[in-house]
C-alpha positions in Angstrom: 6.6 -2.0 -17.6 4.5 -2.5 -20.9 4.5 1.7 -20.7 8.1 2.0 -20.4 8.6 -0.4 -23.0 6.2 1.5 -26.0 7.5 4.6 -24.4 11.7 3.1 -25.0 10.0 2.1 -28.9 9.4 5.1 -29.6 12.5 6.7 -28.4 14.3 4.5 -30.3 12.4 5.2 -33.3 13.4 8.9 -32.8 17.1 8.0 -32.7 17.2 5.9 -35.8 15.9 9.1 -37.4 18.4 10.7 -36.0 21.3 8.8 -36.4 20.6 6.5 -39.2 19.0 9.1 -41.5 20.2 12.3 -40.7 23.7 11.4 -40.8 23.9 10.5 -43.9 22.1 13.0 -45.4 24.0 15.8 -43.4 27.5 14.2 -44.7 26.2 14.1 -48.5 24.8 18.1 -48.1 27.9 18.9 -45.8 25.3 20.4 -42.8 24.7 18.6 -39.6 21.1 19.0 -38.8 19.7 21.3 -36.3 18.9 19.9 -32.9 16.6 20.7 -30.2 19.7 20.7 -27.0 17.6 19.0 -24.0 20.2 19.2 -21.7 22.3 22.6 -21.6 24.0 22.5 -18.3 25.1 18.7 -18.6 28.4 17.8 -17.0 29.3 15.3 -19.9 30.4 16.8 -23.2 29.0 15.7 -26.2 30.9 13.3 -28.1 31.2 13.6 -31.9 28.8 10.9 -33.4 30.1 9.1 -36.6 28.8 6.4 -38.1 31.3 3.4 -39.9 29.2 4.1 -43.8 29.8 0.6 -44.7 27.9 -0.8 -41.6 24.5 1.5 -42.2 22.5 -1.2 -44.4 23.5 -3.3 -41.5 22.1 -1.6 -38.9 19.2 -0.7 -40.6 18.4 -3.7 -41.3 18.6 -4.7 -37.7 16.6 -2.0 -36.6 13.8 -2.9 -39.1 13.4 -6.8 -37.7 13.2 -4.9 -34.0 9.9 -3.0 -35.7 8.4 -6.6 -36.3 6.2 -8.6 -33.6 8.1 -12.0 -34.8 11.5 -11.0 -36.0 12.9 -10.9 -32.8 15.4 -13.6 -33.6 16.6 -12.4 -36.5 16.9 -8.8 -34.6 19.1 -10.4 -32.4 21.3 -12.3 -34.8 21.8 -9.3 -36.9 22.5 -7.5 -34.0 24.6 -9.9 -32.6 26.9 -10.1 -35.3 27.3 -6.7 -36.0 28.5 -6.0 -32.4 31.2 -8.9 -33.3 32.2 -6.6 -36.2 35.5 -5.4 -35.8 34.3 -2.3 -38.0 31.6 -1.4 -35.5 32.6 1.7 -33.6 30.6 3.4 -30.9 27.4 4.4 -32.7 26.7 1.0 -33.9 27.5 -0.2 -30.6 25.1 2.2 -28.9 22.0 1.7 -31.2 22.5 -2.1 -31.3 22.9 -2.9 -27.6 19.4 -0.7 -27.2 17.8 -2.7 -29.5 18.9 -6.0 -28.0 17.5 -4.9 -24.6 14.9 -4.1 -26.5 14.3 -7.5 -27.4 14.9 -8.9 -24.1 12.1 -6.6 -22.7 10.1 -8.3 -25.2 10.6 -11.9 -24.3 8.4 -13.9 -22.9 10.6 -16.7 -21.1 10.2 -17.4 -17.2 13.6 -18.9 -16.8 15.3 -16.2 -17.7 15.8 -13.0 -15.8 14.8 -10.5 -18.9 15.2 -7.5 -16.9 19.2 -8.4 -15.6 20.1 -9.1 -19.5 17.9 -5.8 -20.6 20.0 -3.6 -18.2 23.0 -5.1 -19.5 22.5 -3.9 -22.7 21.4 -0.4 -21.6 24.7 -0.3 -19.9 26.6 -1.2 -22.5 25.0 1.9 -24.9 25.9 3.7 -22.2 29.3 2.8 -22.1 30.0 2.8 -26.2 30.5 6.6 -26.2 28.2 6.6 -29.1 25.5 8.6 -27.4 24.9 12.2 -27.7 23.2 13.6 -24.3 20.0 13.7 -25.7 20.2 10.1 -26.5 22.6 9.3 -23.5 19.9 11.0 -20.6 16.8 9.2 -21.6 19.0 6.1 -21.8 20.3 6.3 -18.1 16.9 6.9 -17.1 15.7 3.6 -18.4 18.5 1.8 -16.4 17.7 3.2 -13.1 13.5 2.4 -14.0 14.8 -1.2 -14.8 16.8 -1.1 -11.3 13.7 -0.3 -9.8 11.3 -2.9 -11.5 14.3 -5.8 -10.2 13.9 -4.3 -6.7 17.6 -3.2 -7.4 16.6 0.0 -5.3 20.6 0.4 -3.9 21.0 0.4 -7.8 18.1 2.4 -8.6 19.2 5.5 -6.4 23.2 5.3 -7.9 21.8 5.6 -11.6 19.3 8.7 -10.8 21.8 10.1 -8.6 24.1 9.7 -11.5 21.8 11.0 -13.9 20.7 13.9 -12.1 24.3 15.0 -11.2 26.0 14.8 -14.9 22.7 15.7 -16.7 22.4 18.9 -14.2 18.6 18.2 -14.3 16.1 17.6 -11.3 12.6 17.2 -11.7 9.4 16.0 -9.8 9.4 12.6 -11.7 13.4 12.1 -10.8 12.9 12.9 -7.4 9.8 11.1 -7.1 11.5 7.8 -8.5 14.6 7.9 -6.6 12.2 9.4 -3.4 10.3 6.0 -4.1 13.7 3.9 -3.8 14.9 5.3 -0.6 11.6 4.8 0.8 11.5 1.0 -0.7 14.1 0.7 1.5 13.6 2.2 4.7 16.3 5.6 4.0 13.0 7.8 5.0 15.0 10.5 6.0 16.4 10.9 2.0 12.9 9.7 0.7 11.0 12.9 2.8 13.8 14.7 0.8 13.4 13.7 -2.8 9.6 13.5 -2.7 8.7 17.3 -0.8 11.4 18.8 -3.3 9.0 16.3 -6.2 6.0 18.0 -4.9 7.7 21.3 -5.1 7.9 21.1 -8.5 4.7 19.5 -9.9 2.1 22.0 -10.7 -0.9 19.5 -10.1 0.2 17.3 -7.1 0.5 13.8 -7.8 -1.2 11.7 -5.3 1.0 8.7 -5.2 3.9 10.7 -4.4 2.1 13.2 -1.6 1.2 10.2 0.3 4.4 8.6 0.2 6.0 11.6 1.5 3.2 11.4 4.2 4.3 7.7 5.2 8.0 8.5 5.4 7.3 11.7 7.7 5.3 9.1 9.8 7.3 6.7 10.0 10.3 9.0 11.3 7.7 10.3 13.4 7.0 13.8 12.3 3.5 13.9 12.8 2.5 17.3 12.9 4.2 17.8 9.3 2.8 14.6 7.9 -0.7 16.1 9.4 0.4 19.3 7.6 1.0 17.6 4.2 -2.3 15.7 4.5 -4.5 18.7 5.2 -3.3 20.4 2.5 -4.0 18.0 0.0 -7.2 17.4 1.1 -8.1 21.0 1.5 -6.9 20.7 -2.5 -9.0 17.8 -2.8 -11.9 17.2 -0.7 -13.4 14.3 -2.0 -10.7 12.0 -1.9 -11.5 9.1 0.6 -8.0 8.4 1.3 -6.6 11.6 2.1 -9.4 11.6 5.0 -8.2 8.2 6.1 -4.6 8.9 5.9 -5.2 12.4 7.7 -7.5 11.5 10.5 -4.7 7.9 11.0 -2.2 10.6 11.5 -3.7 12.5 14.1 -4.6 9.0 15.8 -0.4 8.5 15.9 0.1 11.6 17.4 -2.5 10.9 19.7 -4.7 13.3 18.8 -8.2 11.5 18.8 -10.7 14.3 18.7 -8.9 15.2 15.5 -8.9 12.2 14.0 -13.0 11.6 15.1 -13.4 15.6 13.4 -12.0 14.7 10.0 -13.5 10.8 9.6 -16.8 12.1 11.0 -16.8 15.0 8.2 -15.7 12.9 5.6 -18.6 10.2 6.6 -21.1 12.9 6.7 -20.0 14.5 3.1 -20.2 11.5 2.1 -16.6 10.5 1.4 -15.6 8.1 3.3 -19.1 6.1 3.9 -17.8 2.5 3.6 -17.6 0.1 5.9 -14.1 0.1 7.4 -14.9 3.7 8.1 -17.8 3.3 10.6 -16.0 0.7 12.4 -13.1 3.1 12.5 -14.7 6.1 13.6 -16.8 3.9 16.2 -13.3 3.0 17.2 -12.3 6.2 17.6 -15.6 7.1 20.1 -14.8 4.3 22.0 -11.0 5.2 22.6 -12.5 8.3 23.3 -15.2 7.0 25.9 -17.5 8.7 23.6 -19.5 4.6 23.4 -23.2 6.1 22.4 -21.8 8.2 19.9 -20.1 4.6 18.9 -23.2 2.4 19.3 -25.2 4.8 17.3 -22.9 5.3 14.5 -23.1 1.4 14.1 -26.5 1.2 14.3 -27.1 4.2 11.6 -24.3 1.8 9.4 -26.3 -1.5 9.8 -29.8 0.1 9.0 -28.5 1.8 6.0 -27.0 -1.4 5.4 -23.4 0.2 4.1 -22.7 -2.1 7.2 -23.0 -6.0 7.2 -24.6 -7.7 10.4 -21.1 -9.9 11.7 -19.4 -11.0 15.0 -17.2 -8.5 15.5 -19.7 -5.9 14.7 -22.3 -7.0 17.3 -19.6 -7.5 19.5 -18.6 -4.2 19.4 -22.2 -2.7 19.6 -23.0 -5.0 22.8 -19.7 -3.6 24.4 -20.1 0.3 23.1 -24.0 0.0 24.9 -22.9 -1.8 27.7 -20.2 0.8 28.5 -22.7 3.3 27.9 -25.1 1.6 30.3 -27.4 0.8 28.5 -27.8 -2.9 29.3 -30.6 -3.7 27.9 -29.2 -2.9 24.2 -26.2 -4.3 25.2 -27.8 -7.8 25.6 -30.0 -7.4 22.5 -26.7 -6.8 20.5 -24.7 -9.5 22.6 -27.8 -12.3 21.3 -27.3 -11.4 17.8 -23.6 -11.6 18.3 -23.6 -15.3 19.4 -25.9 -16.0 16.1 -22.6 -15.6 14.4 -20.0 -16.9 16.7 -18.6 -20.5 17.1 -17.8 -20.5 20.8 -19.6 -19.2 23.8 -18.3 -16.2 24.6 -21.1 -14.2 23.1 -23.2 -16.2 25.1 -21.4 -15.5 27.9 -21.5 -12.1 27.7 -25.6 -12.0 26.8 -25.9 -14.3 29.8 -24.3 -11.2 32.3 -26.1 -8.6 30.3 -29.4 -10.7 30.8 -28.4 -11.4 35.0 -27.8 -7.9 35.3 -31.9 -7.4 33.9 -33.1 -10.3 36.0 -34.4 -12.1 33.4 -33.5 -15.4 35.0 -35.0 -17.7 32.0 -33.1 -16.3 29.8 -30.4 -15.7 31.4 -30.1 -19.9 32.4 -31.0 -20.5 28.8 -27.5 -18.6 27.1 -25.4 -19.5 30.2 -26.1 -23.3 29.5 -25.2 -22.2 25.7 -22.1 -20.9 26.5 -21.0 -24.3 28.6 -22.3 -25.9 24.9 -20.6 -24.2 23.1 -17.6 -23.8 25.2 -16.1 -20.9 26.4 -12.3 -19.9 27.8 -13.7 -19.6 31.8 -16.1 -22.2 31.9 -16.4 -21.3 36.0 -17.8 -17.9 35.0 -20.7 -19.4 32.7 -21.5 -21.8 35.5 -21.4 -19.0 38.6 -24.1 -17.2 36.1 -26.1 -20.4 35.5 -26.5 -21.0 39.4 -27.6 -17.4 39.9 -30.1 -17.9 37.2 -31.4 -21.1 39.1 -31.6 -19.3 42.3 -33.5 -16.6 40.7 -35.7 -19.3 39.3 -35.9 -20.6 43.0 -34.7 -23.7 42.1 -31.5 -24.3 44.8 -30.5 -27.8 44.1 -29.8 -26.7 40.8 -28.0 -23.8 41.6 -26.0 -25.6 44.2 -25.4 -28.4 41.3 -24.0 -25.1 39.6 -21.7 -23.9 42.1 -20.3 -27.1 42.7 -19.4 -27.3 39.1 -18.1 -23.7 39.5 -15.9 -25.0 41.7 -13.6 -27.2 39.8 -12.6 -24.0 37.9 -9.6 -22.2 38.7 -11.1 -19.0 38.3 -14.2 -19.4 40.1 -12.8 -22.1 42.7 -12.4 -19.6 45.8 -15.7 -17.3 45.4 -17.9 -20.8 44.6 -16.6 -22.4 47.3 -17.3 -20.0 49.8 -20.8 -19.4 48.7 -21.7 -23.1 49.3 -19.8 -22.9 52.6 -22.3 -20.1 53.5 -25.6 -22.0 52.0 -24.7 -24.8 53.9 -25.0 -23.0 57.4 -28.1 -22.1 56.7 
């Protein structure tokens, strides 16, 4: 907002040259001053501008305080009081209620809502009929930006419509800014609208407004075209990290995975995208797409370049991507280092299977009793494994002592039971 506000200074700068100088000096040589017409095919017809003489040193002097850091009280009081003039007509009215926004923009008070009161002033330039278009435009424009900033976005979309229909005038920034508001709230049908027809008309495309337009087309569900959109830009510009995100999440929507794996797996190997989130997205993406040693070595090229930090969840998802892949013996190396990180046992759990599975029965006991430390969500599970381990070990009291514990559990009640059934026959 500190943009729009030096931006509105110096507009209003312009228009006191305008208005308060040129004026005056056009009455006393009898010429009005040439003028630069920004808005040709407006709908509104210019009104005839004239100043109340008497009131001039007034309103200068106003404008002069609104120049100055800490003279916003007395730009205020002047301005204030020359509204209450019964002399003021419409030009005074117009510049004065500018410059009292102005000044509300400027405040710096948390209880009060600057913005509401700002607007209200803009709306009342608008309103004095003292505005010429190229004063009147700019104005409306500054309303609708306000809307916006007050997450008035109902109000937003009224003023550019507004603006756009009586000024005759569309461009990319318009679109994009009303595009923006009917996307703020949901209307993606009218936002896909306004911000293709922005793009349309920028020369350079604007980033900001390309992927917004990408998010509404998603979120109506036109995928292909969003894909469309996304590809272009990036063919446009390659090196830009989210336009490979955004591209390859689009084809993951549409469910269009080895897409999705093509343009993240470029866009790692140029380079681009080579963070974190993207190997773990891309490994997700070899998973889904039962691709899991294309996954596990991904991961294990991210850890040893160290772009990737050593965590749970991502020896988690190694121990599962090498176990799926059958490679058990990874799968429990990965599964160890996972429960170096973890707070329950379910890492431990899980190396205590992978470690059964390789028949090392030492270990294996020693991570199934670290699971039932550290507690895990099927505690019958951890103590099934532990009595196999104890039975490998050839030591049966112990792995009966297992099984019976195994048998308190829901979830391992029926297949415990019947095993000791069985040993006992023996």
């Amino acid at each position: 907002m500190r943009n729009a506000n030096s931006i509105l200074k110096a507009l209003l700068a312009l228009l006191m040259c305008l208005i308060v100088s040129a004026p005056a000096e056009a009455q006393r040589r009898g010429q009005q001053p040439a003028e630069e017409v920004l808005f040709p095919n407006a709908l509104r017809e210019e009104p005839k501008i004239k100043p109340v003489n008497r009131l001039q040193r007034q309103l200068k002097a106003v404008y002069d305080n609104s120049l100055e850091e800490d003279k916003q009280a007395e730009t205020e009081a002047g301005g204030k009081q020359l509204l209450a003039s019964s002399q003021a007509g419409p030009y005074e009215k117009a510049l004065v209620n500018q410059l009292l926004a102005q000044v509300e923009l400027g405040r710096d008070d948390p209880g009060r809502d600057n913005y509401l009161a700002a607007i209200a002033y803009y709306q009342a330039a608008l309103e004095s009929g003292g505005l010429t278009n190229n004063q009147y435009f700019p104005v409306m424009q500054n309303v609708a930006q306000l809307q916006f900033q007050e997450e008035d976005y109902s109000g937003a979309i009224e003023t550019f419509s507004r603006y756009m229909q009586e000024s005759q005038t569309e461009t990319a920034q318009l679109l994009s800014l009303r595009g923006n508001a009917y996307y703020r709230m949901e209307n993606y049908e009218q936002a896909a609208a306004d911000l293709r027809k922005a793009m349309g008309l920028q020369d350079t495309p604007d980033s900001a407004v390309s992927q917004m337009l990408m998010a509404s087309l998603f979120e109506l569900g036109r995928n292909e075209e969003a894909a469309s959109v996304a590809a272009e830009l990036l063919q446009k510009e390659p090196q830009n990290a989210n336009l490979v995100r955004n591209l390859s999440a689009i084809y993951v929507n549409g469910d269009q995975i080895d897409k999705a794996i093509e343009v993240l797996a470029d866009g790692l190997q140029r380079g681009v995208t080579a963070e974190q989130r993207d190997y773990i997205e891309l490994s997700k993406m070899y998973r889904y797409a039962e691709q899991d040693v294309k996954a596990a070595e991904l991961m294990v090229s991210g850890l040893s370049s160290g772009v990737v930090e050593p965590s749970l969840e991502i020896y988690r998802a190694l121990g599962e991507a090498y176990y799926f892949s059958e490679n058990i013996a990874q799968a429990s190396e990965a599964f160890g280092k996972a429960d170096e990180f973890a707070t329950d046992g379910e890492m431990a759990l899980n190396h205590a299977r992978t470690l059964a599975e390789l028949e090392r029965w030492a270990d294996t006991k020693a991570a199934a009793n670290r699971a039932i430390s550290k507690g895990v969500k099927r505690p019958g599970d951890a103590y099934v494994i532990l009595g196999a381990a104890e039975f490998g070990l050839n030591n049966q009291p112990a792995g009966l002592a297992a099984y019976r514990e195994a048998a308190k559990y829901p979830e391992t009640k029926a297949m415990a039971e019947a095993y000791l059934r069985q040993t006992s026959r023996r």
